[in-house]
C-alpha positions in Angstrom: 195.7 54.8 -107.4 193.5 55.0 -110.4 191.5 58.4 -110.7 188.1 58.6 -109.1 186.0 58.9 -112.4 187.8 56.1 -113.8 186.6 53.8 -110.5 182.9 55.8 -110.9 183.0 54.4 -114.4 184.1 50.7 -113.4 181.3 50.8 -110.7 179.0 52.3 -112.5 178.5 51.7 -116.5 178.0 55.4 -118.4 174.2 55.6 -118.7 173.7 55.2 -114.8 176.4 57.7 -113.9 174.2 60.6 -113.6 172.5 58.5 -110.7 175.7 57.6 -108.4 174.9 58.2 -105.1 177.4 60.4 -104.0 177.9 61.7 -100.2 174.9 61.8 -97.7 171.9 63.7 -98.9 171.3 65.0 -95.2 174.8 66.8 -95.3 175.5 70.1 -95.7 179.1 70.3 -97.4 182.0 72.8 -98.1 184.1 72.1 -100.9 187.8 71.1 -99.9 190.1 73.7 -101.8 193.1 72.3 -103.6 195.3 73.1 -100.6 193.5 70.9 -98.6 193.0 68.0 -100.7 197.0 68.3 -101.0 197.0 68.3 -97.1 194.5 65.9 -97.0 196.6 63.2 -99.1 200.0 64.5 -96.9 198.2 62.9 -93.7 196.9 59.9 -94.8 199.2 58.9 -96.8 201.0 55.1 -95.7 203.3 55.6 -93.1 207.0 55.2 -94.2 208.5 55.5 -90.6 207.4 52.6 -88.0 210.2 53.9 -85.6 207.8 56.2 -84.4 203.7 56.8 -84.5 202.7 59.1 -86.5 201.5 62.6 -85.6 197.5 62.5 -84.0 197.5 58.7 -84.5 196.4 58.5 -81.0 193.6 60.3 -81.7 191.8 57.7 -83.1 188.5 59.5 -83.6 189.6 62.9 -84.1 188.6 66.2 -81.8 185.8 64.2 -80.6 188.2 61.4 -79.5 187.6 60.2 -75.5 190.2 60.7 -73.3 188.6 58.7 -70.9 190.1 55.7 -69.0 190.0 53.2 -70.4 187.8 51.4 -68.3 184.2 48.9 -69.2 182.4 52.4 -70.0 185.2 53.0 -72.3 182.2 52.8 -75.7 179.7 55.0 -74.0 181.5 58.7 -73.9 180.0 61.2 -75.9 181.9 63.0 -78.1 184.0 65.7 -77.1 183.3 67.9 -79.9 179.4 68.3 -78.7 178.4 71.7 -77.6 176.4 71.5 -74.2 173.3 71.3 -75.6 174.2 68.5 -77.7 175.1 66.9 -74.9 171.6 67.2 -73.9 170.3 65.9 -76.8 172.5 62.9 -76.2 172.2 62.0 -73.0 168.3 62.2 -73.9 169.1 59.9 -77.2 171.2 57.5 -74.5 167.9 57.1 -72.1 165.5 56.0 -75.6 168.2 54.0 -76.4 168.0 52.1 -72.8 164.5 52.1 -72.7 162.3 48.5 -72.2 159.7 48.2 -74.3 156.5 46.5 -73.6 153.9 44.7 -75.0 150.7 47.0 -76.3 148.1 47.8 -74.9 149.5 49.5 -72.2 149.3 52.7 -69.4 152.7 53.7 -70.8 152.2 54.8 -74.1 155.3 55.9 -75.1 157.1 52.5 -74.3 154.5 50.1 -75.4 154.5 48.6 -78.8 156.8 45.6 -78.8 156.9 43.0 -80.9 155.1 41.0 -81.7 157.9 39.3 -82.6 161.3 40.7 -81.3 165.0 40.0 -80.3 165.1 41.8 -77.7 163.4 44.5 -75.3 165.7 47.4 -75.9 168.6 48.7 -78.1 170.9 48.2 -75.2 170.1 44.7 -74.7 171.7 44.0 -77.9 174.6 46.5 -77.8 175.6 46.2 -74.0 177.5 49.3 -73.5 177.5 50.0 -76.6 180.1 46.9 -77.5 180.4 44.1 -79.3 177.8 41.2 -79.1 178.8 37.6 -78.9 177.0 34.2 -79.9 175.2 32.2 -77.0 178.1 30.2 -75.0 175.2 27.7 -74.1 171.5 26.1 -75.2 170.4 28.0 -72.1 172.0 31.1 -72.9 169.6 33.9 -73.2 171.9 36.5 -73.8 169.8 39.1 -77.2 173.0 40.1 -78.8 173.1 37.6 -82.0 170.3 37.2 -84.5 169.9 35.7 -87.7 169.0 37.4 -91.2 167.2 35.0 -93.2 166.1 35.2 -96.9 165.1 33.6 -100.0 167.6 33.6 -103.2 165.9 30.8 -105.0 162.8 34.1 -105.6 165.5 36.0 -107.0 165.8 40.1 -106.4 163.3 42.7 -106.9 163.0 43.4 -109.9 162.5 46.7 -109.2 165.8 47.3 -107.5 167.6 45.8 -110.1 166.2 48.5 -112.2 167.4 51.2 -110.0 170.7 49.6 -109.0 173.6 48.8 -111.2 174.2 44.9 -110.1 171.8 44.7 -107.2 171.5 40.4 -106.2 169.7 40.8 -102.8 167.8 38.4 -102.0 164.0 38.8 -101.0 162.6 38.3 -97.1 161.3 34.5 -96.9 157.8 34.2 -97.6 156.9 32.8 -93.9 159.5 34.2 -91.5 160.7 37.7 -93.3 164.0 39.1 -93.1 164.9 38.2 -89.9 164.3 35.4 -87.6 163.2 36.5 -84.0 163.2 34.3 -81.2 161.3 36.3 -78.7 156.8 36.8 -79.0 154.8 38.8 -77.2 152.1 36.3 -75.2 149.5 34.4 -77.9 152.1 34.8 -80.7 154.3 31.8 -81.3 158.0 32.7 -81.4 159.8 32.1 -84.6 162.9 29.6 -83.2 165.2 28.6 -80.5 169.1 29.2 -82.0 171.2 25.7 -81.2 175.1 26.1 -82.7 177.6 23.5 -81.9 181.2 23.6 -83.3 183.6 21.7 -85.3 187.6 22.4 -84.8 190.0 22.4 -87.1 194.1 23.4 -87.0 195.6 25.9 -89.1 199.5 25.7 -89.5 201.9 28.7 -87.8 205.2 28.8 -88.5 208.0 28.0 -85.1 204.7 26.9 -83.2 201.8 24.6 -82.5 199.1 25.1 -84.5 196.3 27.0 -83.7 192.8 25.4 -83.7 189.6 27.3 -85.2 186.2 26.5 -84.5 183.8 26.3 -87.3 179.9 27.0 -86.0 177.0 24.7 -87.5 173.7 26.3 -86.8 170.4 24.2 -85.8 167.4 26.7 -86.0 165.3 24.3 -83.6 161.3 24.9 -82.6 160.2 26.9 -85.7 156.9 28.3 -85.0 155.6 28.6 -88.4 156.2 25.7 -90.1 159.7 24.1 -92.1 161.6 26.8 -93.8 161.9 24.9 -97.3 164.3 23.9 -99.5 165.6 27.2 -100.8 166.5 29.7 -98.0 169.8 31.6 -96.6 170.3 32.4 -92.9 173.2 35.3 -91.4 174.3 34.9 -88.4 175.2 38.2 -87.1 176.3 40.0 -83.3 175.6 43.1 -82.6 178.6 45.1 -83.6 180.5 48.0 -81.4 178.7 51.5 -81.5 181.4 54.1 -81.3 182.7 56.4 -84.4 178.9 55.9 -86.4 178.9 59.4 -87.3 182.7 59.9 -88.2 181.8 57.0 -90.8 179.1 59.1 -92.1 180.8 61.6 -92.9 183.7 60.2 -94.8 183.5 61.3 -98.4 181.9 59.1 -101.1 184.4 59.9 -103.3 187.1 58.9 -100.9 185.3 56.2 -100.5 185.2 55.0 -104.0 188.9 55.9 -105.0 189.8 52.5 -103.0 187.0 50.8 -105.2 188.9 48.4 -107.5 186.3 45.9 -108.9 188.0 44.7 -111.6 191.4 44.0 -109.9 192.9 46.3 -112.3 195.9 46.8 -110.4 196.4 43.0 -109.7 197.2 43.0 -106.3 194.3 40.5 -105.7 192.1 43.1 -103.5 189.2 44.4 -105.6 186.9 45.9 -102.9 183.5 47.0 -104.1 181.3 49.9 -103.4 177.9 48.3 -101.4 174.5 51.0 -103.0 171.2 50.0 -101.2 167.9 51.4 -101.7 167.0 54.4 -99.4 164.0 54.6 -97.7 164.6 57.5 -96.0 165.7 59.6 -99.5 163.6 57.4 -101.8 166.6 56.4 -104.4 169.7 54.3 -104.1 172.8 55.3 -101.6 176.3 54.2 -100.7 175.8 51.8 -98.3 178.2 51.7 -94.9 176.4 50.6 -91.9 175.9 46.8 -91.1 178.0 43.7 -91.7 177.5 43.8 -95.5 177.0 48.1 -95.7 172.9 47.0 -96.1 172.3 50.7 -94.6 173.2 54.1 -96.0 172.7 56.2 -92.4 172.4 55.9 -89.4 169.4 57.0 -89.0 168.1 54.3 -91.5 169.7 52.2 -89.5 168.4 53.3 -86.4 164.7 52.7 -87.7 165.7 49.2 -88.8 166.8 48.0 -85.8 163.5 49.4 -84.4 161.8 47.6 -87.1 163.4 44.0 -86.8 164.8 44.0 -83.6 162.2 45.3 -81.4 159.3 45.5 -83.5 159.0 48.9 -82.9 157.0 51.2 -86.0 159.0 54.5 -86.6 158.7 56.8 -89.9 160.4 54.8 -92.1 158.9 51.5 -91.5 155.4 52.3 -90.6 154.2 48.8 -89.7 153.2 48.0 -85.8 153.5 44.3 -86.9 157.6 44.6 -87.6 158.9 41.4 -89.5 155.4 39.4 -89.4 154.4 38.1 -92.7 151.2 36.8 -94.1 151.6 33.9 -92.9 151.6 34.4 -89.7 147.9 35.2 -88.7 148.5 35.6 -84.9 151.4 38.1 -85.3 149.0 40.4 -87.9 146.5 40.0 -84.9 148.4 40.9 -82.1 147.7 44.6 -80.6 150.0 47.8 -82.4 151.3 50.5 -80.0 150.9 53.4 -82.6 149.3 56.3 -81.3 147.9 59.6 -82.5 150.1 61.4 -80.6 153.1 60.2 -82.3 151.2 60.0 -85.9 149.9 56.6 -85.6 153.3 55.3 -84.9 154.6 53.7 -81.9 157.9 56.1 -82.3 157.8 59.4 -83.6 160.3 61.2 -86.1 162.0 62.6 -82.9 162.4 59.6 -80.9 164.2 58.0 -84.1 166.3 61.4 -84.7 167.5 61.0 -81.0 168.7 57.8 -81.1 170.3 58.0 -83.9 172.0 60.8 -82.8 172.9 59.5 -80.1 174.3 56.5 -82.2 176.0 58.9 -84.4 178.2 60.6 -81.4 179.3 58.3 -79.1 183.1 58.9 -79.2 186.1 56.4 -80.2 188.3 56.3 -76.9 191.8 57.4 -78.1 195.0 54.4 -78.8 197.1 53.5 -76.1 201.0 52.8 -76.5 201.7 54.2 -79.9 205.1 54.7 -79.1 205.6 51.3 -77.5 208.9 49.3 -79.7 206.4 46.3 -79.9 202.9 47.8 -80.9 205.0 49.9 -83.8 206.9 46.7 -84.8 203.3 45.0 -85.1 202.5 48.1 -86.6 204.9 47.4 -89.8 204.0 43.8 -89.9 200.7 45.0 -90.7 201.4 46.9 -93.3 203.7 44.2 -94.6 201.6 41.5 -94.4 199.0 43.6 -96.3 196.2 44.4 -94.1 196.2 47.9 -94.6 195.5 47.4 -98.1 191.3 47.0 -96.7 191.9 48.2 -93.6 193.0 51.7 -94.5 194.4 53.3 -91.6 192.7 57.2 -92.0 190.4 59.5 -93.4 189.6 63.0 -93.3 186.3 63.6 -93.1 184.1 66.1 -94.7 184.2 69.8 -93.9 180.5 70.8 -93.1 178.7 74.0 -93.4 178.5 76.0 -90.0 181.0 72.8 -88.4 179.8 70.3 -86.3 180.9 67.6 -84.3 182.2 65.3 -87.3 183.1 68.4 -89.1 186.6 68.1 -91.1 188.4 65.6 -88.4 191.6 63.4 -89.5 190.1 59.7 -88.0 191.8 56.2 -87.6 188.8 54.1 -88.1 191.1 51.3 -90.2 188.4 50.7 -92.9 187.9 51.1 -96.6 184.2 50.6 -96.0 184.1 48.4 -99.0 183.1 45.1 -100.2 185.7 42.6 -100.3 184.8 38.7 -101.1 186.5 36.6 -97.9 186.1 33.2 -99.1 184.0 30.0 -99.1 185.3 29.9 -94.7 183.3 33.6 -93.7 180.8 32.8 -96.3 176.8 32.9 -95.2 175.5 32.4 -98.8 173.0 35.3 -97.9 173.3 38.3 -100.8 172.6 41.8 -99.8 172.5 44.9 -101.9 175.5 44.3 -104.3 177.1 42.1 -102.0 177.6 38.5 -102.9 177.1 35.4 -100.3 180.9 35.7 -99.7 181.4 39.3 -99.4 181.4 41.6 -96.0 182.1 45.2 -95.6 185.9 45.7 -94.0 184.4 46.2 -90.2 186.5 49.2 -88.5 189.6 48.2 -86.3 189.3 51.3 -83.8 188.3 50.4 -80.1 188.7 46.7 -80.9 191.5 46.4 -78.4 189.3 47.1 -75.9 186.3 44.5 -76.6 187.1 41.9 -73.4 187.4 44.9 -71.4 184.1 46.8 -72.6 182.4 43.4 -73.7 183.6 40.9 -71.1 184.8 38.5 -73.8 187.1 38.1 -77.7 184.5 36.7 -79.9 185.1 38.3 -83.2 184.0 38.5 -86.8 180.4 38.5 -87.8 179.2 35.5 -85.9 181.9 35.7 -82.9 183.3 32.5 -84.3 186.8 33.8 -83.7 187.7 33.5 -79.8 191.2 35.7 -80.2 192.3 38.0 -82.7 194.7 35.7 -84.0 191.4 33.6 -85.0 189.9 36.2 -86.3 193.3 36.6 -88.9 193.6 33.0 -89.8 190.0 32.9 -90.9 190.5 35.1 -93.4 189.9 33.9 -96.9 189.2 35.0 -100.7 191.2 38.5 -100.9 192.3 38.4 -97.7 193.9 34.9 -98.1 197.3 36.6 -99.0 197.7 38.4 -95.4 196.7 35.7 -93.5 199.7 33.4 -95.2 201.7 35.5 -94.3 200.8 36.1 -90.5 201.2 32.3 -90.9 204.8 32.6 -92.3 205.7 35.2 -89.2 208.1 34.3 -86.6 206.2 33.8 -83.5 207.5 37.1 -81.8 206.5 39.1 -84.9 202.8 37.9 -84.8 202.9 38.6 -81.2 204.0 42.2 -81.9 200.8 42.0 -84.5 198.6 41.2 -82.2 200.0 44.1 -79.3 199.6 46.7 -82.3 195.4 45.2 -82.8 195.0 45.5 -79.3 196.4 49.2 -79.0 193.5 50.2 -81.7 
């Protein structure tokens, strides 16, 4: 592993070192001492022993880790490193987070406010129990938890953020329908589009058995409201991803963060997984990013306010607007009735409201693994490892140790990400740049709790757009850097992929 400063360097050229966003300006950190940075790389180093799990790998999130059963309430434990009244603040956080908004004016002040345009009615419409969301399974599916980013590359990034950001590409809102299209109005206001998305199939080769058949999902944005969309625009299908482990992710060191960067391929192992930096504006300057499909936010509490924003429509501190996503050209959006109120500084959710949500977000707890110690899970285990997937999913952390503790304080985590960039081919691709990521790149989503996504979630749809119906779909769509490890899951004897797939599903 080349030396942090040398990857700083490759990331960043000289004159813009002095601005690398480091670890979360809201953090309050303690130093690790050379002893612990020795312990540190003692646990996480790669396992050399699949006869056995290693020591607190069924801890998957740490102290805070759920002990829970393992039942469809499985995502919605708080952590059980909260003091009680955390756990107050949480459970507060959990009802916001529930709450149904409605269209302003109305008697209830603090729930009014939505829209006008929206995806859904609540944060919990899109994250059911705090899982994974899937795409519509029908034209009269009304199901809220998929949307679809949209932007404009032909208008090129702001210049502005280039400036500040070392390769920044993003790509600018559409000029008529914004960032995001939403396919929910408040009454007078013309929704944006109905979502229609039919699939082609397609069989990918496995070795000593049939082959498997992928479905490949062409999307029809029917019924625009405002007019064509043009020649020159980019749309991201997304679901809404899992919730649990947000704030274990926030506190992972930047630097150990950046040690897996390797732009350049410079060890030539065909990986070179880049470090996302987004524009803050919550610090006002630019951030590592981590949250999101492409690492587009750098906290969750950014993240938090953005979902407001664009989701819901819903104005909080760091996007001020009671009109969410409208643009100019959408007259009867601009016109519709804002729910900000002088009570809550002219906003329709105050800094509170957004700090417990997003601390709620930031503690729900990662349920521990199950079977560690089963022959097949640590046979799948190795084949992992030797197919290559740990070298973006990285297995563990430790996180930062924080002044006075906390509940993310200085915990050894499983999450199973490297939180980085990584370009997955022309097969994932959504042509939609973000930050410093590219049309093709994603950030490595986290493994932990995905075992438990049909129980929690009711269904296997997987990777950004719930394409994949199994995780062996979600493998074989792998592309671009990743195309090495999914050849050889190909190349596995049937029983050794199966003993794959028991290890995902004991995450």
């Amino acid at each position: 592993m080349r030396s942090v400063l040398t990857v700083l360097f490759a990331v960043f050229p000289l004159a813009a070192f002095a601005d690398v966003p480091l670890d979360m300006p809201h953090l309050d950190i303690v130093p690790r001492t050379l002893e612990e940075q020795d312990r540190i790389r003692t646990v996480t180093a790669p396992p050399q022993d699949f006869s056995r799990a290693q020591g607190f790998e069924a801890m998957s999130g740490g102290a805070g880790t759920s002990l829970a059963a393992p039942d469809a309430d499985a995502f919605s434990h708080p952590s059980e490193t909260l003091s009680f009244a955390e756990r107050g603040d949480f459970f507060v956080g959990n009802g916001l987070f529930r709450r149904l908004w409605v269209t302003a004016p109305s008697s209830t002040i603090a729930s009014d406010g939505l829209g006008p345009l929206y995806n859904a009615r609540s944060c919990q419409r899109c994250h059911l129990k705090d899982g994974r969301g899937h795409p519509p399974e029908s034209d009269d599916d009304l199901t809220t938890s998929m949307l679809l980013r949209i932007a404009a590359p032909g208008l090129g990034a702001d210049q502005g953020l280039v400036d500040a950001i070392e390769g920044y590409i993003g790509a600018p809102p559409h000029p008529v329908y914004g960032g995001q299209l939403q396919d929910r109005s408040v009454p007078g206001v013309p929704a944006e589009y109905d979502l229609r998305i039919r699939y082609e199939t397609f069989e990918v080769d496995l070795a000593g058995e049939a082959p498997a058949t992928l479905r490949r999902p062409i999307y029809d944005l029917a019924n625009l409201g405002y007019g064509p969309l043009g020649p020159d625009y980019a749309v991201s299908p997304r679901i809404a991803p899992q919730m649990i482990g947000l704030g274990l992710l926030e506190t992972i060191s930047a630097e150990d963060i950046l040690a897996y960067a390797d732009p350049e391929d410079l060890d030539g192992n065909g990986i070179s997984g880049r470090a996302q930096v987004v524009w803050s504006a919550e610090f006002d300057r630019p951030l590592l990013g981590r949250f999101g499909l492409k690492a587009g936010d750098p906290t969750i509490t950014e993240q938090s306010a953005d979902a407001f924003f664009n989701d819901i429509g819903i104005s909080n501190p760091i996007n001020p607007s009671d009109h969410g996503d409208c643009t100019t050209a959408q007259d009867a959006c601009l016109s519709a009735s804002g729910g900000g109120s002088e009570a809550q500084g002219g906003l329709e959710i105050d800094q509170n409201t957004l700090d417990l949500v997003a601390f709620y977000s930031r503690n729900l707890a990662v349920p521990a693994r199950r079977d560690v110690d089963d022959p097949g899970v640590l046979r799948g285990k190795a084949a992992f490892h030797e197919a290559g997937c740990a070298d973006c999913h990285r297995p563990s952390f430790v996180t930062q140790r924080l002044v006075g503790g906390g509940p993310q304080s200085f915990q050894l985590i499983w999450p199973y990400t490297d939180m980085l960039l990584h370009d997955m081919g022309e097969g994932l691709a959504d042509g939609l740049p973000e930050g410093r990521a590219t049309g093709q790149e994603w950030r490595t989503p986290p493994l932990w709790g995905i075992g438990l996504t049909e129980t929690v979630s009711g269904h296997t749809y997987f990777l950004h757009d719930g394409r994949a119906r199994s995780l062996l779909e979600a493998v074989l769509w792998h592309g671009g850097e990743a195309a090495a490890a999914r050849e050889a899951v190909q190349q596995m004897t049937p029983a050794t992929r199966s003993d794959l797939i028991r290890f995902l599903e004991s995450l």
